[in-house]
MARBA-3410 file (N, C-alpha, C, O; in Angstrom, 1 decimal):
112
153.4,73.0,7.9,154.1,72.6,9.0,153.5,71.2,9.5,152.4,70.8,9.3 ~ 154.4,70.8,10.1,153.8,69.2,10.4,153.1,69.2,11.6,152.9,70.2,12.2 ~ 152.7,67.8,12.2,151.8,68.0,13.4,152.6,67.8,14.7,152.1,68.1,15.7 ~ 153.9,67.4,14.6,154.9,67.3,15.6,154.9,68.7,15.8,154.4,69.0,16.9 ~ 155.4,69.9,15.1,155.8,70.5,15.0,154.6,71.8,15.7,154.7,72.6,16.7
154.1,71.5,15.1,152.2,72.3,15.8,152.2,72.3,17.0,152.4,73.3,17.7 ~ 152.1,70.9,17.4,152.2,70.7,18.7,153.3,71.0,19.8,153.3,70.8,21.0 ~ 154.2,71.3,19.1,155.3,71.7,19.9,155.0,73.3,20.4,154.8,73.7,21.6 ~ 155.0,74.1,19.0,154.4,75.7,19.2,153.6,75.6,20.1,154.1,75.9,21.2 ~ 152.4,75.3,20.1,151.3,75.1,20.9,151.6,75.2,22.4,151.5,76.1,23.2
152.1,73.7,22.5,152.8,73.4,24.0,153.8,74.7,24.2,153.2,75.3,25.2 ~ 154.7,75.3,24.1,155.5,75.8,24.7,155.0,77.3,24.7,155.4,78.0,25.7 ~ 154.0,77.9,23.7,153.8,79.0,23.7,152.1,79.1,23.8,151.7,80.1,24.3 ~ 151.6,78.5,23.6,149.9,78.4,23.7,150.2,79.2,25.2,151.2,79.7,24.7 ~ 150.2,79.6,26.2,149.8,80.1,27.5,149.7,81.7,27.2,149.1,82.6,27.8
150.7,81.8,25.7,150.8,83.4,25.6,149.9,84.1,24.5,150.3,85.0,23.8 ~ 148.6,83.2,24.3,147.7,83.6,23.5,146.4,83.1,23.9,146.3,82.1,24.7 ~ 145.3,83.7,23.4,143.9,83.2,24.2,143.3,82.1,24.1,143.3,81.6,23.0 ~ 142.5,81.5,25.1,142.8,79.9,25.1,141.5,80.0,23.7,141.5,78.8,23.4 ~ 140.8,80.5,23.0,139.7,80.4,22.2,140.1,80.3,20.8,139.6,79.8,19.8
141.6,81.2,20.9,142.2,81.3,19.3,143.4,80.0,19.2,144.1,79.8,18.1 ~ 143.4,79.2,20.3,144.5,78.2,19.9,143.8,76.8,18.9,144.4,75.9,18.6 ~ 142.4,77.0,18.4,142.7,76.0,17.1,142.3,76.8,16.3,141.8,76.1,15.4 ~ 142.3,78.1,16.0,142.4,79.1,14.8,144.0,79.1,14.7,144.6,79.1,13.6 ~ 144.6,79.2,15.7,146.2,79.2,15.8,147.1,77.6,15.0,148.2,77.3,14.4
146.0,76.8,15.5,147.1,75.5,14.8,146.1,75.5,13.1,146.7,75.3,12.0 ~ 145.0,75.6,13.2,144.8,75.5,11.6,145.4,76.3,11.0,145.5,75.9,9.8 ~ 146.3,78.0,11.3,147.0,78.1,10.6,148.6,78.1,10.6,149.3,78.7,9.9 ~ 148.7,77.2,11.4,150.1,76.5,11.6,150.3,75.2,10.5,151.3,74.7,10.0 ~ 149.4,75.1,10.5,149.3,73.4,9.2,149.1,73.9,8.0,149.5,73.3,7.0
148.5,74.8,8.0,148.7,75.7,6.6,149.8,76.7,6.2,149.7,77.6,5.3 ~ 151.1,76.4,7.3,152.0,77.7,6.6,152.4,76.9,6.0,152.0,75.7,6.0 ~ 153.5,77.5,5.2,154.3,77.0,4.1,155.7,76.6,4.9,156.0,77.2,6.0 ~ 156.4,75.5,4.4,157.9,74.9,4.8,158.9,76.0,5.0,159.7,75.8,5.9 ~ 159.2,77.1,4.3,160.1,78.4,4.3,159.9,79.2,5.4,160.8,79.9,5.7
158.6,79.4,6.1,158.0,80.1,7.3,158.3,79.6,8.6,158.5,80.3,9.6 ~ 158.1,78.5,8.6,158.7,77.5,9.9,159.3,78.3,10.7,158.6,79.0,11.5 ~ 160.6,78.4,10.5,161.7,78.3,11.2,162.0,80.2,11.6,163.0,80.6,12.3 ~ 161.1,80.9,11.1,160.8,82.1,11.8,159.2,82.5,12.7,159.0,83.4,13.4 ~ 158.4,81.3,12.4,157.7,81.5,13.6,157.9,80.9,14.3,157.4,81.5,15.3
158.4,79.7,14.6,159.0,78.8,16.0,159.9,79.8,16.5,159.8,80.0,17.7 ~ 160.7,80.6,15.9,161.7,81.7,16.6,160.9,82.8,17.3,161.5,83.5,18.1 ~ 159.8,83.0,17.0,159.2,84.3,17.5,159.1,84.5,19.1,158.9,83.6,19.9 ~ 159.2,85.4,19.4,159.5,86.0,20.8,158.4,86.4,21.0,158.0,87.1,20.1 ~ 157.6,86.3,22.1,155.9,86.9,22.8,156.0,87.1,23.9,156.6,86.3,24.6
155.5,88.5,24.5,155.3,88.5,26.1,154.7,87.7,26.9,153.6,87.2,26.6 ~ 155.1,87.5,27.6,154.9,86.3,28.7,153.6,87.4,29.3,154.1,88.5,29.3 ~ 152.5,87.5,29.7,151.1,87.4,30.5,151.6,87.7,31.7,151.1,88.7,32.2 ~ 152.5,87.0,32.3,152.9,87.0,34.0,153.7,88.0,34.1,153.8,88.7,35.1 ~ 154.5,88.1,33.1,155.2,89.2,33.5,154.5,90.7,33.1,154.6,91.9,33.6
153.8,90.3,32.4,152.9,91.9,32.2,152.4,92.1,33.7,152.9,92.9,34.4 ~ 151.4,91.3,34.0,151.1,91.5,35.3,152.1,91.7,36.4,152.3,92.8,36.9 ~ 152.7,90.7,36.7,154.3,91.7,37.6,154.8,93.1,37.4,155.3,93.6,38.4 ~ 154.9,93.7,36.3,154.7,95.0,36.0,154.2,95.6,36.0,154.7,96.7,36.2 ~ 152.4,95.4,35.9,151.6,96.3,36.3,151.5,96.5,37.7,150.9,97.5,38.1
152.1,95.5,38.3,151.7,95.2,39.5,152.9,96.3,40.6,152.6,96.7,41.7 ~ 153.8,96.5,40.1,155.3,96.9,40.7,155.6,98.4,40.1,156.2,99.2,40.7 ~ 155.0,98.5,38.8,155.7,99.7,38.0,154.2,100.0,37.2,154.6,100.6,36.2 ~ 152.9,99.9,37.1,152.3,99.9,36.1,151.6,101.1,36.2,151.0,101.5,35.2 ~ 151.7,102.0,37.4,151.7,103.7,37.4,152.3,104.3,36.6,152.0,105.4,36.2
153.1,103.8,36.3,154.2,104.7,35.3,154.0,103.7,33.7,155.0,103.7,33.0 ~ 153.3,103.1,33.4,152.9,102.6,32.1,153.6,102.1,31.4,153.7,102.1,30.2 ~ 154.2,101.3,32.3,155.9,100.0,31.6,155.1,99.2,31.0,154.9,99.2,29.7 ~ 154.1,98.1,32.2,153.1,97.5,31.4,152.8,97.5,30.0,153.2,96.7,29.2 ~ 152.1,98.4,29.8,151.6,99.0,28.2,152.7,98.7,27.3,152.9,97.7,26.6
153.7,99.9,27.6,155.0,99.9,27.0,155.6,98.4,26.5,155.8,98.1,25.3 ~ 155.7,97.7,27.5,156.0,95.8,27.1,155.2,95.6,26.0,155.7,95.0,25.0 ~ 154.2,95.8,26.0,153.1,94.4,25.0,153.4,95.6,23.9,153.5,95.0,22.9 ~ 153.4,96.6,23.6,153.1,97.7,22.7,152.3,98.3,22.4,152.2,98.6,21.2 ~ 151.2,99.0,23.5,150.7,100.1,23.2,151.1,101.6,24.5,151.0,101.9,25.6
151.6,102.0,23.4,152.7,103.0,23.2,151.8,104.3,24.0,152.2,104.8,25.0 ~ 150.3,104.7,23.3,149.5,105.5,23.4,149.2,105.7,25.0,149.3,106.7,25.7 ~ 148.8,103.9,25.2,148.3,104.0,26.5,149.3,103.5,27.5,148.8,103.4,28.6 ~ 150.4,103.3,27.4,151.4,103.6,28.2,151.5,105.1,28.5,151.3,105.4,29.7 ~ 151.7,106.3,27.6,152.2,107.6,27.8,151.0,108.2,28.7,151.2,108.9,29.6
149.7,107.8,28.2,148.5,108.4,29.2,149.0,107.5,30.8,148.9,108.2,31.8 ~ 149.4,106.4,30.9,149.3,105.8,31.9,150.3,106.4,32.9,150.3,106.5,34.1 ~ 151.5,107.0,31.9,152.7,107.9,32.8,152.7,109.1,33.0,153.6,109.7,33.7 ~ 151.7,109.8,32.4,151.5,111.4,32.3,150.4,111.3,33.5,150.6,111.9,34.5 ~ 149.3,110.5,33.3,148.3,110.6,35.0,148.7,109.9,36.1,148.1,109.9,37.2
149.8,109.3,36.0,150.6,108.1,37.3,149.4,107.6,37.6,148.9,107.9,38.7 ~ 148.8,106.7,36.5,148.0,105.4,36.0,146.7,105.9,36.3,146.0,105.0,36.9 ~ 146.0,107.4,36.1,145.2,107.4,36.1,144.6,108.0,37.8,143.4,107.8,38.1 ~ 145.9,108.8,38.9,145.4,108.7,39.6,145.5,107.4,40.6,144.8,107.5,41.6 ~ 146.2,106.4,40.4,145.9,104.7,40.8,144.6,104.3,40.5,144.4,103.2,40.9
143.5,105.1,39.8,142.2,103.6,39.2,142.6,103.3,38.4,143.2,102.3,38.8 ~ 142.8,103.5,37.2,143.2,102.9,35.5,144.9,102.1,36.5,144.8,101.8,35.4 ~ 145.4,101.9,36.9,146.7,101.2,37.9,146.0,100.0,38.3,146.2,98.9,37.8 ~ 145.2,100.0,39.2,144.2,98.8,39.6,143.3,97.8,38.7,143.2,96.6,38.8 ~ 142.4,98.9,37.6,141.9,98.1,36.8,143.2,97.4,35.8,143.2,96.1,35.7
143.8,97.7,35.5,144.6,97.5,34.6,145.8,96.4,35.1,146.8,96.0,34.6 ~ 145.3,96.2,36.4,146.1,94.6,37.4,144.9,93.8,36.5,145.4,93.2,35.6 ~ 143.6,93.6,36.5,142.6,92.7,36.2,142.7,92.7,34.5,142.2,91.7,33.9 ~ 143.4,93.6,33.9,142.7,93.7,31.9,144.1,93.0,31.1,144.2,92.3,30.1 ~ 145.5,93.7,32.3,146.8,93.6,31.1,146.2,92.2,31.1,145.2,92.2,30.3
146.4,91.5,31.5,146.6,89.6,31.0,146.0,89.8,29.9,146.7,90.0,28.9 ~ 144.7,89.9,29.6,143.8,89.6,28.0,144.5,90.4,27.3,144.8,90.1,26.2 ~ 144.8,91.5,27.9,145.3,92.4,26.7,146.8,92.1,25.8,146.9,92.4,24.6 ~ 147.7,91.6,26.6,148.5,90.8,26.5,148.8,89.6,25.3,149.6,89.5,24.4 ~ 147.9,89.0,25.8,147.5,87.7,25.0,146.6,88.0,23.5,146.5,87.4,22.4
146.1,89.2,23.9,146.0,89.6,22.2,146.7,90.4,21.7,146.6,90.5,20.5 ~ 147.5,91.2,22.6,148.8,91.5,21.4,149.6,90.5,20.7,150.0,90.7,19.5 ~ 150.0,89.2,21.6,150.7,88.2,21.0,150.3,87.6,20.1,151.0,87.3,19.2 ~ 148.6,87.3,20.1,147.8,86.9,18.5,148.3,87.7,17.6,148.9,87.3,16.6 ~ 148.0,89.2,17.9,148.1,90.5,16.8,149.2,89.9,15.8,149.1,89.5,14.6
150.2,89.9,16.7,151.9,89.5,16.2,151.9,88.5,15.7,152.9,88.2,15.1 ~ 150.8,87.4,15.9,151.3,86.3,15.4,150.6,86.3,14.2,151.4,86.1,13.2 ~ 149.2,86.5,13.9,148.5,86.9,12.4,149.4,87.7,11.3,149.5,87.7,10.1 ~ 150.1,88.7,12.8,150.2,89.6,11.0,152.1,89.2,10.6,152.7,89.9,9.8 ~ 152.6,87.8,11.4,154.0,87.6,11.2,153.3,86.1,10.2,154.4,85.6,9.9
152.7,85.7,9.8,152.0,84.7,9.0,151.6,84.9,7.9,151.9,84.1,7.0 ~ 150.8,86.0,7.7,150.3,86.8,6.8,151.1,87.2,5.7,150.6,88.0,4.9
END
């Protein structure tokens, strides 16, 4: 992929991955191949803010979770109505990171 093009990915989606993996993210952006392009510029990632707005409004009931895809800890999060509200609270402070490495997850293994 070219460096216009890096930099474009980067810029418009770099906020939905962790700021430490974004030049592990463009060295392997310059190394995909020309036929891959045009399905990882299309890729779709949870937005970070909206996780949080969800945890924040609904995250008792484990929508949160549910959004980024973990499935497990969504259903614990809706079977204890988030733990009681602690695991609801901490989990205002964790979705963001957690988030941002689901969208790595998806991006390594949509590359791969």
């Amino acid at each position: 992929m070219d460096a216009e093009k890096v930099n474009l990915f980067i810029t418009t989606k770099g906020d939905n991955f962790p700021a430490e993996s974004i030049p592990m993210i463009r060295e392997r952006l310059e190394n995909l191949p020309a036929d891959r392009e045009m399905a990882v510029m299309a890729m779709d990632f949870t937005n970070p803010i909206l996780s949080i707005a969800l945890s924040a409004f609904v995250g008792e009931f484990g929508v949160d979770r549910f959004i980024i895809g973990d499935i497990g800890l969504g259903i614990g999060k809706l079977l204890t109505g988030g733990g009681c509200g602690v695991w609801w609270l901490i989990d205002l402070f964790l979705i963001m990171g957690a988030t941002k490495k689901k969208n790595l997850e998806k991006f390594l293994t949509s590359i791969s």
